[in-house]
N, C-alpha and C positions, 0 to 999 in steps of 0.2 A: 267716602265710599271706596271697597276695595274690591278687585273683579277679578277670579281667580280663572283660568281656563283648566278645569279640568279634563277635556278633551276638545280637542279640535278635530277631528279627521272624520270623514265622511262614513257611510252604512258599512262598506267592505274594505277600506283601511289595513292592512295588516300591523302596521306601524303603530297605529296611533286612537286612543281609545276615541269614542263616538262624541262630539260635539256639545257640548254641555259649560255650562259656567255658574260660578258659585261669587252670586253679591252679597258683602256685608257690610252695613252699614255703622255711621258711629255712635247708633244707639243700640248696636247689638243684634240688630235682626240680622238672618242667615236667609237667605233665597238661592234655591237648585232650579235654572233655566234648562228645560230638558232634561231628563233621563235614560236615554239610551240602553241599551242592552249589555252594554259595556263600561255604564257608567259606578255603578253601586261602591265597588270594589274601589273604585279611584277616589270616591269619596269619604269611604271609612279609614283609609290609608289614613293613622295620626289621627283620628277622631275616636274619643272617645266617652262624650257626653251624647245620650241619644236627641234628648233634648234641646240640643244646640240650633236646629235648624225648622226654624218657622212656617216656610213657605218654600211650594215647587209652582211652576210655569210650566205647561205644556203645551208647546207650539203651534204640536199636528201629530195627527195619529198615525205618521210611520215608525215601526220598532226600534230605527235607531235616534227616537227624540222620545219614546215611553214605554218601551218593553222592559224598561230596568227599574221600575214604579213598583211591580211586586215584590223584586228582590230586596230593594230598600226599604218595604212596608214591614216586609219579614223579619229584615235586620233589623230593623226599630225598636222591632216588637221580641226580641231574643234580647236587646240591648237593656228592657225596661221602661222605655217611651211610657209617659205617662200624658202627655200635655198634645193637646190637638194639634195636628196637622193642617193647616191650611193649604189648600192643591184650587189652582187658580189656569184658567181654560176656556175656550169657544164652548161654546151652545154642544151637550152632549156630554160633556165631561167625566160626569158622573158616574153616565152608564159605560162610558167606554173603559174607562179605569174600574167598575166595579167589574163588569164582564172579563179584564185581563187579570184581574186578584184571584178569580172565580178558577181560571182556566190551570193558572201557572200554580196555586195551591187550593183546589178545591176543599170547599168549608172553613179557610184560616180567617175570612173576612167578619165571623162572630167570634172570634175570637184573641182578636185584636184589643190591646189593651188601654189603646188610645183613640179619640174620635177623628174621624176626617171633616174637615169644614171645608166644603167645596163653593168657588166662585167662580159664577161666566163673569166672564168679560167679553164683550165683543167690540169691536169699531164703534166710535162713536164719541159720547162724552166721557173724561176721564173717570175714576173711582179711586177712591181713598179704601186702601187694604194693607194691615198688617204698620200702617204709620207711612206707607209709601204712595205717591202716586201714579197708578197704572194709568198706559192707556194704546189701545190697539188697532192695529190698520193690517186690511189684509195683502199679501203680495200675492205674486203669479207662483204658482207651484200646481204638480198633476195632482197636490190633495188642497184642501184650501190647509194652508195657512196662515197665520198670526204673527205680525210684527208687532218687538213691547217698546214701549218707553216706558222707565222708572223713574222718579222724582224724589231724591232726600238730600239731605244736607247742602242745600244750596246746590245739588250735582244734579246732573241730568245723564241718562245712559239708554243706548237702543242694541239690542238685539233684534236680527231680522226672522231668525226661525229658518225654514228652507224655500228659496223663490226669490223671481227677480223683483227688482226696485217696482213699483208703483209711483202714482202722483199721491197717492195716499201716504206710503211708508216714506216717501222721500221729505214728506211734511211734517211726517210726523218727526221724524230724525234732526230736524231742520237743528243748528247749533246745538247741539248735542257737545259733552265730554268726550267722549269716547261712544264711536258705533260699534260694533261687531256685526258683521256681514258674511254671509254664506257665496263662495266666488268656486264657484263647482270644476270651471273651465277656464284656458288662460285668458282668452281672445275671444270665440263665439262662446255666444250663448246656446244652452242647450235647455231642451224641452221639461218648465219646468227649476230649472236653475240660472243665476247671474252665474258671471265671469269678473275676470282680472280689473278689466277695461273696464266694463260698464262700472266695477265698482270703483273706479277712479273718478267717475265722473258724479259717480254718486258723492262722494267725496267733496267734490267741487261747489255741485248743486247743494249739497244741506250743510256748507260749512264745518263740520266736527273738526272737534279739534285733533281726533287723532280716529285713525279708523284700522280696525284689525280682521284680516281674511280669515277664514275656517270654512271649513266641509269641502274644502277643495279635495277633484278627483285626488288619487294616490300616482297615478303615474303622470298626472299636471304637475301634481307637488316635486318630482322629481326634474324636471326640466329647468332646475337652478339657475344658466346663463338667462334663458327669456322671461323668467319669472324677477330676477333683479333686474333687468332690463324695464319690466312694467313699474315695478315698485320706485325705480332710480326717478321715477317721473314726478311723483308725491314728493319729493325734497324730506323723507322723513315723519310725513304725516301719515301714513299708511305702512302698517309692519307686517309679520307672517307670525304669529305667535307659538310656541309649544306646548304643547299640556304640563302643566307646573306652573306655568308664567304667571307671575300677581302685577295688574296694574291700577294703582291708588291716583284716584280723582281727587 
């Protein structure tokens, strides 16, 4: 399994495109965790099969984890997409993403040349989609969100989505490959989002073997001495990743 960060940075970032990451597995499947507003353009950069990519995740219904779902629908479908889309999501999914296809191109959604197959998934017991196994728990965030874990190749991977840890999410992450966590603030928590710290301990608590920050503020992100100073703490198991960065479980 290979995890690509296509953007790490938070809604208003100037730096750094919107939090997003691209798994593929070693039988080829392609999965987009979020799409953001700023994500489409990062993902066709060097892509040039429409059909390359099976399956999107969408976390929560703020614009910078699915306002970029119509522009990559459009691309798809300018690119010649022929093979269905699977788009995987909390309860509502459907209509949230069919209402924002509606808004950002009204009437393009009959005329789409490939089908969407939509799946909830919610908390609970896992599901078998696309050859993978999902399964989701919700954190603390001002909208509800969905924490994933994915299942293939003998690998195991969590993404948290936007919102602090849970006894839920911190279970479900429990030995994990690789997490990816949302660490908004260095030290408090803020309403709504985890921090540096807490994600240290999160660290602790669910063992992964390696754990990676994203959607951190933009001017947190800049406070480099206190920021290696928190990270000097993980001995290595905890990094700050870029958008580009690929790391293979």
């Amino acid at each position: 399994m290979k995890v690509t960060f296509l953007g790490v940075g938070e809604s208003c970032d100037p730096g750094r495109p919107n939090t997003s990451l691209l798994v593929e597995t070693e039988a080829g499947r392609q999965l987009l965790l979020d799409c953001g507003f700023t994500v489409p353009h990062h993902y066709f950069a060097g892509r040039s099969d429409p059909n390359q990519l099976d399956g999107l995740w969408i976390s929560h219904f703020h614009g910078d984890h699915f306002f970029g779902v119509p522009l990559l629908q459009i691309r798809l479908q300018e690119m010649g997409r022929q093979k269905p889309l699977v788009i995987v999501g909390q309860q509502g999914i459907e209509d949230k993403l069919t209402r924002a296809l509606d808004l950002a191109f009204p009437g393009f959604a009959a005329k789409l040349t490939f089908p969407l197959a939509f799946h909830v998934l919610e908390p609970g017991g896992p599901a078998e989609i696309l050859g993978l196994r999902w399964q989701a728990a919700a954190n603390v965030h001002s909208q509800r969100s969905l924490a994933l874990r994915l299942e293939a190749d003998g690998r195991s991977f969590f993404y948290s989505g936007d919102g602090r840890p849970t006894p839920e999410t911190t279970a479900l992450a429990c030995g994990c490959d690789l997490a990816v966590h949302e660490a908004f603030r260095l030290h408090e928590d803020s309403e709504g989002h985890g921090s540096v710290r807490r994600c240290l301990d999160f660290a602790g608590e669910t063992e992964v073997r390696r754990l990676a920050l994203v959607h951190m503020a933009w001017p947190e992100r800049r406070r480099e001495r206190d920021l290696a100073g928190l990270l000097g703490q993980a001995q290595g198991r905890v990094f700050l990743p870029e958008a580009g960065e690929e790391v293979r479980l």
